[in-house]
MITORMI-105817 format. One line per field, with one value per atom (N, C-alpha, C): residue number from 1; x, y, z. Coordinates in steps of 0.05 Angstrom, whole numbers, m for minus. Layout:
n = NUM|... .
x = X|... .
y = Y|... .
z = Z|... .
***
This chain:
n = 1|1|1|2|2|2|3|3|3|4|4|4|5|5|5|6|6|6|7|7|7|8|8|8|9|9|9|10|10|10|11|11|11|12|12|12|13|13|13|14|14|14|15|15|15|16|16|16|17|17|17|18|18|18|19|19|19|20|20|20|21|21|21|22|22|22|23|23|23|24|24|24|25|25|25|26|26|26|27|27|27|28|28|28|29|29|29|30|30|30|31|31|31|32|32|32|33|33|33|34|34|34|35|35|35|36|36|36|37|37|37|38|38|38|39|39|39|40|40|40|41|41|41|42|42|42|43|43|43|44|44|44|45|45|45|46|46|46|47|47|47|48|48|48|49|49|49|50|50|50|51|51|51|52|52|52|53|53|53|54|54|54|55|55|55|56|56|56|57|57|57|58|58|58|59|59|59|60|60|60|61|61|61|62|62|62|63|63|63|64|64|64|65|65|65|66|66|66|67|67|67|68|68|68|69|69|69|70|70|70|71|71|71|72|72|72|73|73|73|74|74|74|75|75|75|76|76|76|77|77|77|78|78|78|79|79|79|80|80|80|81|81|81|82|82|82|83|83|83|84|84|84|85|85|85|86|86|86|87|87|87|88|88|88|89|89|89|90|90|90|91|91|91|92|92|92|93|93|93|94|94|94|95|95|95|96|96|96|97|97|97|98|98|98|99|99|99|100|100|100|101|101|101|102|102|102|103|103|103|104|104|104|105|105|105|106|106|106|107|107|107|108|108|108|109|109|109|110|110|110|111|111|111|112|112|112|113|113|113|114|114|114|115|115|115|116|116|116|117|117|117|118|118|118|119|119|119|120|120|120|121|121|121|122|122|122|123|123|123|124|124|124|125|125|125|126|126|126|127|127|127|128|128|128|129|129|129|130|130|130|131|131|131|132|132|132|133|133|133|134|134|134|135|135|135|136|136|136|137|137|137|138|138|138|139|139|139|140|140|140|141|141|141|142|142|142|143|143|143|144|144|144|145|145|145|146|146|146|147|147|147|148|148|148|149|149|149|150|150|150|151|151|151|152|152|152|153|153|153|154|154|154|155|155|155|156|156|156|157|157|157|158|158|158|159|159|159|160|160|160|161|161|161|162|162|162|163|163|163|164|164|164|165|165|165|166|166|166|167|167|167|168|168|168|169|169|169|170|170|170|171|171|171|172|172|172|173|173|173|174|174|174|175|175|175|176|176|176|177|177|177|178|178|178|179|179|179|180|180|180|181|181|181|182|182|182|183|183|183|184|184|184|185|185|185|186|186|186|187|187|187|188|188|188|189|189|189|190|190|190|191|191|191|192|192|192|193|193|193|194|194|194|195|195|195|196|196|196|197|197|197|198|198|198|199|199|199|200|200|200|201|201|201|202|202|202|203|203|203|204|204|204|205|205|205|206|206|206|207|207|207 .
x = 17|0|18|5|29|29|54|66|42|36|19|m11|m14|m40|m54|m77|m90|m121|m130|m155|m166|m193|m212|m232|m236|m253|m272|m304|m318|m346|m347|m375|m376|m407|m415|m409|m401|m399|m366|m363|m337|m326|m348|m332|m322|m342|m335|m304|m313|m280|m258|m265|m234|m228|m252|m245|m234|m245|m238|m202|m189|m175|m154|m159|m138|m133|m158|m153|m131|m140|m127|m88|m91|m63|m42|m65|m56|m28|m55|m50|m25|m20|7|m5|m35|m47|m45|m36|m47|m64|m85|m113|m116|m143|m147|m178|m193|m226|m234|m268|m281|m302|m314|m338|m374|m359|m381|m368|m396|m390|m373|m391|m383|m355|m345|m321|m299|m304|m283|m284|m313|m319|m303|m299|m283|m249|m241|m206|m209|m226|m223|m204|m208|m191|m162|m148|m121|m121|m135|m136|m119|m100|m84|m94|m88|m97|m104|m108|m127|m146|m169|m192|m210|m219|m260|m266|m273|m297|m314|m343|m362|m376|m395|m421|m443|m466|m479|m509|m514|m532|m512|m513|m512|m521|m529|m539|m532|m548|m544|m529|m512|m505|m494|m508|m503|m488|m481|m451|m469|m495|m501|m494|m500|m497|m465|m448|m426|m414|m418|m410|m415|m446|m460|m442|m431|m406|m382|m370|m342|m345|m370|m372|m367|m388|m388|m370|m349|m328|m306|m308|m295|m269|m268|m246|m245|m219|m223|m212|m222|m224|m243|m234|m243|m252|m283|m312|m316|m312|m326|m344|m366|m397|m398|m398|m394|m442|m449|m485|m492|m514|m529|m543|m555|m568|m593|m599|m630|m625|m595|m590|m586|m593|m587|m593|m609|m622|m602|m591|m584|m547|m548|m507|m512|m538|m540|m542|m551|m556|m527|m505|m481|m464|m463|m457|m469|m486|m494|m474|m477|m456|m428|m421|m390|m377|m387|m377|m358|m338|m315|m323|m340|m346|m364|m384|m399|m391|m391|m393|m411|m425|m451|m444|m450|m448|m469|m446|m429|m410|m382|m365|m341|m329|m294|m273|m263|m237|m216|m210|m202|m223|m243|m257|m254|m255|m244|m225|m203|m179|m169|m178|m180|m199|m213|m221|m220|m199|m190|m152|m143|m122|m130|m149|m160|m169|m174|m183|m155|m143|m110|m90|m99|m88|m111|m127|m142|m134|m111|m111|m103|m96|m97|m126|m133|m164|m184|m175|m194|m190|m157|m166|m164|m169|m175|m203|m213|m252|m251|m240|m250|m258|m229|m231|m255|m264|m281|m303|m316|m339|m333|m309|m317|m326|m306|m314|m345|m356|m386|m407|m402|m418|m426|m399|m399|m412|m416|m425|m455|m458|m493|m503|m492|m507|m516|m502|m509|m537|m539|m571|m588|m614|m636|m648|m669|m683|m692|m712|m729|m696|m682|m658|m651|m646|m637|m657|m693|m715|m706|m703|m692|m674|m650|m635|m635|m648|m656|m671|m689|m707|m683|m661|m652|m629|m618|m604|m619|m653|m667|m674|m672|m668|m692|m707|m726|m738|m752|m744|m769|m762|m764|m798|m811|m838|m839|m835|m837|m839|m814|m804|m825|m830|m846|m877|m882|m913|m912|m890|m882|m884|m876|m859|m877|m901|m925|m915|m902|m885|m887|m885|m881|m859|m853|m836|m812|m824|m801|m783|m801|m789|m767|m768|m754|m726|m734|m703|m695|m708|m688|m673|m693|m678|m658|m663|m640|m608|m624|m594|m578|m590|m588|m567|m576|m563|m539|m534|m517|m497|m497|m486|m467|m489|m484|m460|m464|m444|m419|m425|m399|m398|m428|m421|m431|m421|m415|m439|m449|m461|m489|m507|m525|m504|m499|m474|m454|m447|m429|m444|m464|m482|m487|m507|m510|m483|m457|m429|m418|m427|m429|m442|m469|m484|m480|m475|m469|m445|m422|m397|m406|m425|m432|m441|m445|m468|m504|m510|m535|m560|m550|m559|m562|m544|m535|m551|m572|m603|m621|m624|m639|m637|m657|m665|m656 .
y = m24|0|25|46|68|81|88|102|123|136|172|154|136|118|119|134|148|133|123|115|131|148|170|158|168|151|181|170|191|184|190|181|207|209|227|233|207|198|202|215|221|192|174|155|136|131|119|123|148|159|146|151|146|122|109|70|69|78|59|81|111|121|102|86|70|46|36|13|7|22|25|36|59|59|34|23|0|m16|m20|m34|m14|m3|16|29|29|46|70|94|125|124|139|144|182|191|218|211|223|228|244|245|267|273|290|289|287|295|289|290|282|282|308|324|339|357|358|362|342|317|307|315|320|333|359|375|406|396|372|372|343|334|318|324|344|348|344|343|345|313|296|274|252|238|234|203|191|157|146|124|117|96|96|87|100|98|118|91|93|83|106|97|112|94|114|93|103|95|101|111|112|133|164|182|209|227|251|268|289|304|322|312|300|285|251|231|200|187|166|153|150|140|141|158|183|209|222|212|212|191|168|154|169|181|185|211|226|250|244|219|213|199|192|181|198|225|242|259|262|257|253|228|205|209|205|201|170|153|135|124|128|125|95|75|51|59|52|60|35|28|14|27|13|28|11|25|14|13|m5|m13|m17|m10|m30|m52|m64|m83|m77|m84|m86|m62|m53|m40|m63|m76|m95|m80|m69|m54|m34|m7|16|0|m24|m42|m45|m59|m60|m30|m24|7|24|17|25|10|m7|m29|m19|m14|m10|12|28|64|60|32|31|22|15|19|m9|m12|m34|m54|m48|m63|m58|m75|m67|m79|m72|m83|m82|m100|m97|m92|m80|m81|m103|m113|m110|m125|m109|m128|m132|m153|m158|m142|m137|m115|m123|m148|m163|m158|m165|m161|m135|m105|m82|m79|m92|m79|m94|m124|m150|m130|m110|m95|m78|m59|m32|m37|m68|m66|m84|m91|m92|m69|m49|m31|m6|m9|2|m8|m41|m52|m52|m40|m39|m49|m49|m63|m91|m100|m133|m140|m126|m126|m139|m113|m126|m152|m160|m183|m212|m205|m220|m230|m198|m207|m220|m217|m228|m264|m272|m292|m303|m284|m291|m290|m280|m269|m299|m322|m339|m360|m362|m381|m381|m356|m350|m360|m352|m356|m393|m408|m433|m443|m423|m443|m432|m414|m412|m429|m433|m452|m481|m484|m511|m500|m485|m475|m486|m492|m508|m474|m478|m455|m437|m463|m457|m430|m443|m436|m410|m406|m377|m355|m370|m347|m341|m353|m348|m325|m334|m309|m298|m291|m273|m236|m262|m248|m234|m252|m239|m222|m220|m202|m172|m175|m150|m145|m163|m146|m156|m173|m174|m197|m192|m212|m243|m263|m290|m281|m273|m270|m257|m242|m233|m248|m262|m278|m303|m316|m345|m324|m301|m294|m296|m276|m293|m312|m323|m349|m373|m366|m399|m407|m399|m424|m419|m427|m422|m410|m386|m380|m395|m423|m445|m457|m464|m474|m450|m425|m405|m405|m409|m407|m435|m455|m479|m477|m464|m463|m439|m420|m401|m417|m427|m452|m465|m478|m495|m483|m445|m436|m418|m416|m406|m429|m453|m474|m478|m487|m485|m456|m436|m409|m413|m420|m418|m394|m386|m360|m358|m342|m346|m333|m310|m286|m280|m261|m254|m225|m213|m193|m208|m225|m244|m256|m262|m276|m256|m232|m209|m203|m197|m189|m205|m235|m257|m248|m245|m248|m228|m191|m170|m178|m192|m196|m214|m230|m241|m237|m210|m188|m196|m208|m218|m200|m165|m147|m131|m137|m119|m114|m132|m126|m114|m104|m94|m62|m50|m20|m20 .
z = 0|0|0|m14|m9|19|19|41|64|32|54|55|49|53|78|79|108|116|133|137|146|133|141|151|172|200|201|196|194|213|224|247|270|275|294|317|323|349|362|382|385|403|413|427|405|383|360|355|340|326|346|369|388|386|392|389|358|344|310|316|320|316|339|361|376|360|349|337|318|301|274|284|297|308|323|335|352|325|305|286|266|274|250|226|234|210|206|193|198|196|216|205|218|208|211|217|230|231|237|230|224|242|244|257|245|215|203|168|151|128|120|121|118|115|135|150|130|124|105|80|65|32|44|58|61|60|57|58|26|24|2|m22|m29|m52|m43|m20|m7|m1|m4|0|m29|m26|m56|m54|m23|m25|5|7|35|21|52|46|66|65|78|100|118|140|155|139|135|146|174|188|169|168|143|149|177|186|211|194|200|197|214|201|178|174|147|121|124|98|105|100|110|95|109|84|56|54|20|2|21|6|4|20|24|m5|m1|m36|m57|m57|m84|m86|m68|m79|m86|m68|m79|m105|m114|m141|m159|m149|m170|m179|m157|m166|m170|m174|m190|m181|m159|m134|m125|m131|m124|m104|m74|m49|m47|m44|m25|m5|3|17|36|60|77|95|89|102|130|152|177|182|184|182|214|219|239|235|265|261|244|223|205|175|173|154|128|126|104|74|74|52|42|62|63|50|71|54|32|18|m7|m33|m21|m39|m42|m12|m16|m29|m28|m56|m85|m93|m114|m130|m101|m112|m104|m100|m109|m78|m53|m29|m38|m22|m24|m5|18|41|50|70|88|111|139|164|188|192|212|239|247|284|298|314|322|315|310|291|302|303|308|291|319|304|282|290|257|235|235|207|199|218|203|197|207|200|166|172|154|125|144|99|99|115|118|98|111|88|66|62|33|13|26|17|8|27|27|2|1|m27|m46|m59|m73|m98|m108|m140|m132|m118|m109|m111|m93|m82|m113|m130|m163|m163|m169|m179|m158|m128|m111|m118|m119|m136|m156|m172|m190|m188|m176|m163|m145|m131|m111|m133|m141|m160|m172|m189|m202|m185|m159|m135|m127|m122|m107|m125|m157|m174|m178|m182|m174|m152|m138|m106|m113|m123|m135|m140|m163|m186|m171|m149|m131|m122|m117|m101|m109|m102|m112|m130|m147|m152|m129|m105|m84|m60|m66|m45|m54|m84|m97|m90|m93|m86|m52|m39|m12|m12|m22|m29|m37|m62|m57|m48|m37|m14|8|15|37|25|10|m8|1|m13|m17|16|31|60|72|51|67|89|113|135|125|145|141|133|152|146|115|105|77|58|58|42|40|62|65|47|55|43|9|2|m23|m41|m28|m40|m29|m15|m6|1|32|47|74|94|124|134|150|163|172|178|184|169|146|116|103|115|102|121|140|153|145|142|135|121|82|64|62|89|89|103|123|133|108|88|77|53|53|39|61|65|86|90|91|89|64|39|9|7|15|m6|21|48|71|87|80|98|128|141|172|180|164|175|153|156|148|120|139|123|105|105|95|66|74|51|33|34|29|9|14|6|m19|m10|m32|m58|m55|m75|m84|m75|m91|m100|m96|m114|m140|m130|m163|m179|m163|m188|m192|m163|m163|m174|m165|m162|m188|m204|m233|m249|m249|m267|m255|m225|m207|m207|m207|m204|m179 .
***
């Protein structure tokens, strides 16, 4: 990763900032943070390389709206969207506009740091995906039809009850075939699964 390579730590919260700003130091990272969006769009242009950890509810301007500017422009800063519990929707939408990561709370400090220097090596990173994108896609195609409508469903965020109304099935039958797929792709987590299927481009035909 290069040298002046900076992690911009942006959240409301000042106890936040301090925990992610020890962490990351712990770890030999530079990092700098913000107090709000804002406040980082006012030094961006001085910004040469890094990566962004962005929580993705804030006020006045929120990490979505925070992507949809570094998109516009066309600044290429690696985006990890720090989510809460039941944001599944809001990870996916930041994925759509380019985010590099999502991470749910509550999360292990390895898993940030584990895609903070993924995000730091970003041209590895491509063709790590690409890799992963042929691996995930393979582990699809094992899915039953019934298993992919599952996924779906939980891709688009939406909970077990939804899905079973759907799809003429019981609430129960939906977590099985969500086990069954959670199993099938190897993922550990609800966030994990979710991360899968947008690398395979599950999403790419979707408004």
């Amino acid at each position: 990763m290069p040298s002046e390579a900076i992690v911009h730590v942006i959240d409301d919260d000042d106890a936040v900032r301090q925990s992610f700003e020890f962490l990351l130091r712990t770890a030999r990272l530079p990092v700098k943070t913000y107090e709000s969006a804002k406040a980082f769009l006012e030094v961006i242009s001085e910004v040469k390389s890094g990566c962004v950890v962005t929580d993705v509810r804030m006020p006045e301007i929120s990490g979505i709206d925070l992507l949809r500017r570094i998109q516009e422009l066309q600044i290429g800063l690696p985006v990890i969207v720090i989510t809460g519990h039941g944001d599944v929707p809001l990870a996916v939408e930041a994925m759509k506009l380019g985010a590099a990561d999502f991470i749910e709370k509550p999360f292990d400090d390895e898993m940030l740091l584990g895609a903070v220097r993924s995000a730091l090596s970003s041209q590895e990173t491509e063709s790590k995906r690409s890799a992963q994108r042929a691996e995930i896609s393979q582990k699809l195609t094992a899915l039953s039809a019934r298993e992919q409508q599952v996924l779906q469903g939980l891709v688009a965020g939406h909970p077990n009850k939804t899905i079973a109304f759907d799809l003429g099935i019981s609430p129960r039958t939906v977590e099985i075939y969500r086990a069954n797929v959670m199993t099938k792709m190897g993922a550990a987590s609800l966030s994990e699964l979710v991360r899968m299927a947008l690398i395979a481009g599950m999403l790419d035909n979707e408004s």
